[in-house]
N, C-alpha and C positions, 0 to 999 in steps of 0.2 A: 430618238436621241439626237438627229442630227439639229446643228443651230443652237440648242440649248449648251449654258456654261456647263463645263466638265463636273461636274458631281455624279451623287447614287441617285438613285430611282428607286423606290419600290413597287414594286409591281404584281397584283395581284392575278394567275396566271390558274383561267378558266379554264373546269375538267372541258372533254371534249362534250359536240353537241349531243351525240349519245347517251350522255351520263347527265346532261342537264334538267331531266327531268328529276330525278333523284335529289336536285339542286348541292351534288356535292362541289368542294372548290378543292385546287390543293394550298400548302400554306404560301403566304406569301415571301417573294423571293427576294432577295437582294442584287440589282445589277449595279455593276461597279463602271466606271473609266477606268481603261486601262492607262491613260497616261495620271490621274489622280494615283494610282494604285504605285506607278513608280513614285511620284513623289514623294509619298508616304514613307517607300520604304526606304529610299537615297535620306531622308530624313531620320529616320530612327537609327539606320545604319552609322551617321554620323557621330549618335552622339557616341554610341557604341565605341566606334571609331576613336574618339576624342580620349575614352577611359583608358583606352590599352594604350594608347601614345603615350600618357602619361606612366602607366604601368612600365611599359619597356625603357621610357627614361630613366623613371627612378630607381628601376632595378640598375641598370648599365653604368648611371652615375653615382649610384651607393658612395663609392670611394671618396669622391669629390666632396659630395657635401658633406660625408663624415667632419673632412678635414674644416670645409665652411662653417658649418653649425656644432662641432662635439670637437673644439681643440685640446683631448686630454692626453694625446701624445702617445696614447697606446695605438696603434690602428686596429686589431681587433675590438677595442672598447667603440674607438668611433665609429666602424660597421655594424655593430650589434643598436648603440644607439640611433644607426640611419634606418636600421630597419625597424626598430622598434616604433618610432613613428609613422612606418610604413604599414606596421602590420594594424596601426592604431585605427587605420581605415577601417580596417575589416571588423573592428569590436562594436563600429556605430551603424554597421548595413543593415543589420536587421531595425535597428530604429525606426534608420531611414525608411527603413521596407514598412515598420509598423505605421509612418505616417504617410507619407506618398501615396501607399497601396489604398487604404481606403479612401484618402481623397483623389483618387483617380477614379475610385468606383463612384463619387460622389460627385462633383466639379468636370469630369472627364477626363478623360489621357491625353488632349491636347495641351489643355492649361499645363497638367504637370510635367510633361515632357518640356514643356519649357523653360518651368521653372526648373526644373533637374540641368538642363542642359547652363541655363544660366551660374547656377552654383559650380556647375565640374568646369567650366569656363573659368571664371572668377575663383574659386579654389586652388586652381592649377597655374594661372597668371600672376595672383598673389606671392608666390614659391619666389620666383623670377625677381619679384619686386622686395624680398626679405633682403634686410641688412644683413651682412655675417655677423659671426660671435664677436670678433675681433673688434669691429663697430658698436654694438649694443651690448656686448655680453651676456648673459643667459636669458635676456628678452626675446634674443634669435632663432635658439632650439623650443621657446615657447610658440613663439609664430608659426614656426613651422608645423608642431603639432596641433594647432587651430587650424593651419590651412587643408592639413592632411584628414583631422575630422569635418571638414566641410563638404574633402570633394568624398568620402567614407559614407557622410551621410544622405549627400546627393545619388550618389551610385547606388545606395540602400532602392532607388525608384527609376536606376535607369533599366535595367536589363529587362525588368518584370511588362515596365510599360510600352517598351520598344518591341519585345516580342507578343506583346497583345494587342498594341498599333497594327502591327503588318499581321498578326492572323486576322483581327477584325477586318479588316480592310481587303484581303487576299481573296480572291475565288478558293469555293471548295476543291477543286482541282488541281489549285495552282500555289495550294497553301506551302507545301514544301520546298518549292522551288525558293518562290520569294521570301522565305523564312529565311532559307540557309544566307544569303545578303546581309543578313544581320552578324551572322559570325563571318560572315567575309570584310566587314568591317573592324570585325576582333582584330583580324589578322591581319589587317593591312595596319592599323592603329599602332600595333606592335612592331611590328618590320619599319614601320616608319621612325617611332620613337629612338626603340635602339639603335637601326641603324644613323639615324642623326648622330647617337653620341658614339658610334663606333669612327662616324667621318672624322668628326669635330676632334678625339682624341686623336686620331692621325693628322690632323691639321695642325692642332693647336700645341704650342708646350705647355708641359705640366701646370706651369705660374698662371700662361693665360687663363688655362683652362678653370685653374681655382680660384682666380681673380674676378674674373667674367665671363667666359666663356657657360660656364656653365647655365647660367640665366638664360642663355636664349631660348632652347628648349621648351622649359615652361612659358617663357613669353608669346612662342606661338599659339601657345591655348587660345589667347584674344582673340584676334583674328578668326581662328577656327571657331567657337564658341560667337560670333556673331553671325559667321556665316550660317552654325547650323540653327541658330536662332531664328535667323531670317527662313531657312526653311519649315520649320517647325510654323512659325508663327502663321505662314502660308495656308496648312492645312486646315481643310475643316475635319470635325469630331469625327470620329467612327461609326458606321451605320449602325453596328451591333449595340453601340452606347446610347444615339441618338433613338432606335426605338425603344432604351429600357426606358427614355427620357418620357417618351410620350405613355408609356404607362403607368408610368409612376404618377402618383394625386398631386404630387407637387412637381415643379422642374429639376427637384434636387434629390434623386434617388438617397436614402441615409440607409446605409447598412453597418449595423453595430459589430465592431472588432471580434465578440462575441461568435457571432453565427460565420465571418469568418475562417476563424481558428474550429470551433468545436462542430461548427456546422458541416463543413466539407475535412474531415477528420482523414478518412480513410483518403482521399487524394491529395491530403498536406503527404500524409505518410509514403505517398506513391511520390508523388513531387520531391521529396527528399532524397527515398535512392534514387531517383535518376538523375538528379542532380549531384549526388553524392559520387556516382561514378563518371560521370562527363568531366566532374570540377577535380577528382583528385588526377585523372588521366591527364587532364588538359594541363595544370600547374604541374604537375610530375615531368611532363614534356618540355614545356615551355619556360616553365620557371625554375624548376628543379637539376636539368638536365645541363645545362650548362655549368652550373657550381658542381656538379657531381665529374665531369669530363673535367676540369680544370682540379679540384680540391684533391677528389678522390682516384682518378687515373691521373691525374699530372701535364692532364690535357694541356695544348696550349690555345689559351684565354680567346682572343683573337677567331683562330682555327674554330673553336667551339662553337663560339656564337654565330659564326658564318654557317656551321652546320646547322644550327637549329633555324636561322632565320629564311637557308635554303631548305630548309621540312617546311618551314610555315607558306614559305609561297609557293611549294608542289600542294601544299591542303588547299590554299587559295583557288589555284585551278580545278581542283577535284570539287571543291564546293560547292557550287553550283550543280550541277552536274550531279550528287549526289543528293541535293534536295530536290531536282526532280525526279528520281532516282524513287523516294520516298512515294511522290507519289500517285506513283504507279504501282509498286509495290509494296507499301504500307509503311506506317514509322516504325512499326512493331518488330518487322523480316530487318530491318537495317540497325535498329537498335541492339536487336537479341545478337547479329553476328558482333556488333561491335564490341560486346561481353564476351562473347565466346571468344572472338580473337583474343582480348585481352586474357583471358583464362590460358589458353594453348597459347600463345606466343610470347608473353611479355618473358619470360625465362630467357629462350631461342632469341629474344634483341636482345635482351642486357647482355648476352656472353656476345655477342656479334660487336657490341661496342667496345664491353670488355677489352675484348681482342684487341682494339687501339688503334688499326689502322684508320687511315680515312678513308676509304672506302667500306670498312665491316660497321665504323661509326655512322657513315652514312645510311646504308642498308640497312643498320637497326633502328634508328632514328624514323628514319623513312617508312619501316613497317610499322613504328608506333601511331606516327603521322596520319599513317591512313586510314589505321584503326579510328585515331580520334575523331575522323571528319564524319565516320556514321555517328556522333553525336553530335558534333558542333555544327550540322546537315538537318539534322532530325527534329535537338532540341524545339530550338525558337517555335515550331509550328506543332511538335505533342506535350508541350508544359503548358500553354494555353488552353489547351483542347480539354485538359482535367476539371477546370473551373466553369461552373455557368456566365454568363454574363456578368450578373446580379454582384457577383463578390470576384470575379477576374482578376483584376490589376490586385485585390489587397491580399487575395489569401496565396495568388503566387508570389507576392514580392515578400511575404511573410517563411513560407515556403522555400524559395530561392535562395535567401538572404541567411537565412537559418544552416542550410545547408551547407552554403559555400564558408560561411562563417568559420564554423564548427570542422569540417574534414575538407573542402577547398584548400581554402588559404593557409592552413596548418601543415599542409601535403611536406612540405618542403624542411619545416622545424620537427615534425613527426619523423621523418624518414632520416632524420639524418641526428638525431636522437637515436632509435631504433640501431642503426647500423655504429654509433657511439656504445651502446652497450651490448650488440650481441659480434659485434666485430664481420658480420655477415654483409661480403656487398653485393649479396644479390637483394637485400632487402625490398631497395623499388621493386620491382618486380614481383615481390608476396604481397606489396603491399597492393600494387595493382590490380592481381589478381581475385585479392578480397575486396576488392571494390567492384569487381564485376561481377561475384558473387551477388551481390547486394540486387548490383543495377539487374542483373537478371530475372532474378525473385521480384522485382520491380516491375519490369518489362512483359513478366509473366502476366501479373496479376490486372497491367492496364488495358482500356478497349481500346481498339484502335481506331486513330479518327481520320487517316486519311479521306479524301473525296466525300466527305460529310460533313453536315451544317455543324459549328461551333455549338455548344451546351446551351442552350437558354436565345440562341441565333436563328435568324429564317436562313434558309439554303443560299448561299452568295453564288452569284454568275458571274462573268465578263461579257460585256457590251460587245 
């Protein structure tokens, strides 16, 4: 390998002399660069990245642009309106999933990671660039719901393609490690966002901050959105893609939406709880948790979010660390405890937080935290591993997209529903734990793939 440009190699890797008479071979392997192998993943991590920055703005600045875009002078009317556009994301993922996915199986995952990233780029930059109401009048709350189905339907093909970039590209050994990077990118994406509008609120007054201030936020997308452009555009395709390329009669693999969905049936349905229980634990935490400390204990506002955003970057450091964690010891052993904790403890946190101090908020927060990170650890590198090559990108992002849809992103209007009508605040907490249920029975029934070749892949190595 040495003097040759950094790319794969295949390499077909002859039994010993011994056995040559029998003329057996074994299958052909895939050796990787290890420094292609980071780009890859500093690449997908990004775009990743890019989503939740947005995520924790819009969440932090709800208020704000209530007042920008829904001047109806209720302020619960124009919060319910900031989210309803927000939640507008999530009604077009699965689309996004229905088209991205297959034309990633089709075209490959570099093209569409690009175009994905271009859309959540531009989606998100747009925001920034919206007149207020004040200015246009009801063309402004339309804008925004355009810009928010763009970046909804972008993200429909970010998560699926970013976590099948870095397992195709990953050694079999080394698949959990460099997976978890991708949710370390959730996480820093997030911690960045919010805390941007936590400074900016402490910096700015209310006027600037509704005036202008708020824009900035979103404007960063640009910037970022070219940079990760520029890395994306760097890569070449995935060895795992590029050999279905060469078996295929044509250059362009066509796999019909069909075989898909009905084809890999039984691992959409495994694909769903465990995405069912990563995604309601995850938003339950991170999205949920702070309006429940402030709404429902009377938390102060402020206090809260410094707690959650001090949970996310203790997961930050365990995250690593806990994808390679994986695998050595399987995604299956990290997954199952992260169910079982969730089963046995989410009770034992919510009366810890209950309690109200900052410190029992903290300790409970912090045991949920690290429950999450055996999923946010594990996922990116065993939701790929359910799929062959052949239909990868379309039947997870179909899969993914569905799930988060439906009991994700709902985590938070469900729960607090839920506790409206049974007056019950330990509700998160049942509700958690029936989602570990699920992922269990999920985690039961899947094989496990650590230190072994991807579905429909030759064995990958490192150089």
């Amino acid at each position: 390998m040495k003097g040759r440009r950094a790319s794969l190699v295949t390499a077909s890797v002859i039994a010993p002399t011994s056995a040559l008479k029998s003329r057996t071979k074994t299958p052909d392997t895939t050796v990787t660069d290890p420094a292609l192998v980071k780009r890859a993943v500093k690449a997908a991590a990004l775009g990743n990245a890019m989503e939740w920055f947005d995520f924790g703005v819009y969440s932090y600045i709800a208020v704000t642009l209530g007042k920008v875009f829904f001047p109806s002078g209720n302020p619960t009317a124009q919060l319910l309106s900031t989210f309803g556009a927000f939640a507008a994301a999530f009604l077009v993922r699965p689309l996004g999933g229905m088209v991205f996915g297959p034309l990633g199986d089709r075209v490959g995952r570099q093209k569409v990671l690009a175009l994905t990233m271009i859309m959540m780029a531009a989606g998100t930059f747009a925001i920034g660039l919206i007149p207020s109401y004040a200015t246009i009048g009801v063309g402004a709350p339309i804008l925004l719901l355009v810009a928010r189905l763009v970046q909804g339907f972008s993200t429909g093909g970010e998560y699926a393609g970013a976590s099948t970039f870095i397992a195709e590209y990953a050694p079999d050994k080394r698949r959990g490690f460099l997976g978890s990077w991708l949710e370390f990118g959730t996480l820093a994406g997030y911690i960045g966002g919010a805390g941007l509008v936590t400074l900016m609120t402490a910096l700015l007054s209310t006027d600037d901050l509704t005036s202008w201030g708020w824009r900035i936020p979103f404007l960063i997308a640009g910037p970022m959105g070219i940079i990760g452009l520029y890395l994306r555009m760097r890569l070449e395709e995935t060895p795992a893609f590029a050999a279905e390329v060469e078996k295929a009669e044509t250059n362009r693999p066509k796999v019909p939406l069909r075989e898909m969905v009905t084809g890999q049936w039984r691992s959409l349905l495994l694909c769903v709880g465990l995405v069912l229980v990563f995604n309601v634990t995850d938003y339950m935490l991170l999205s949920y948790m702070p309006s429940y400390l402030t709404s429902e204990l009377h938390y102060d506002e402020t206090h809260g979010l410094l707690v959650v955003l001090g949970v996310m970057a203790l997961m930050m450091i365990a995250q690593p660390f806990m994808g390679a964690l994986t695998d050595r010891v399987g995604r299956r052993p990290v997954i199952a405890a992260g169910c079982a904790g969730f089963l046995l403890l989410s009770v034992p946190a919510l009366l810890l937080i209950r309690e109200g101090s900052l410190l029992a908020v903290g300790l409970g927060m912090g045991a949920l935290g690290m429950l999450l990170v055996c999923f946010t650890a594990s996922m990116p590198a065993a939701l790929p591993a359910l799929f062959p090559t052949r239909v990868r990108y379309g039947s997870l992002s179909i899969g993914f997209n569905v799930s988060v849809s439906l009991f994700g992103g709902t985590t938070p209007l469900v729960v607090t529903a839920l506790i409206g009508a049974t007056g019950d605040m330990m509700m998160p907490a049942y509700y958690m734990m029936a989602a570990a249920v699920i992922g269990g029975f999920a985690v039961w029934r899947m094989t496990e793939s650590a230190g072994r070749p991807l579905p429909g892949s030759a064995p990958s190595v490192t150089e």
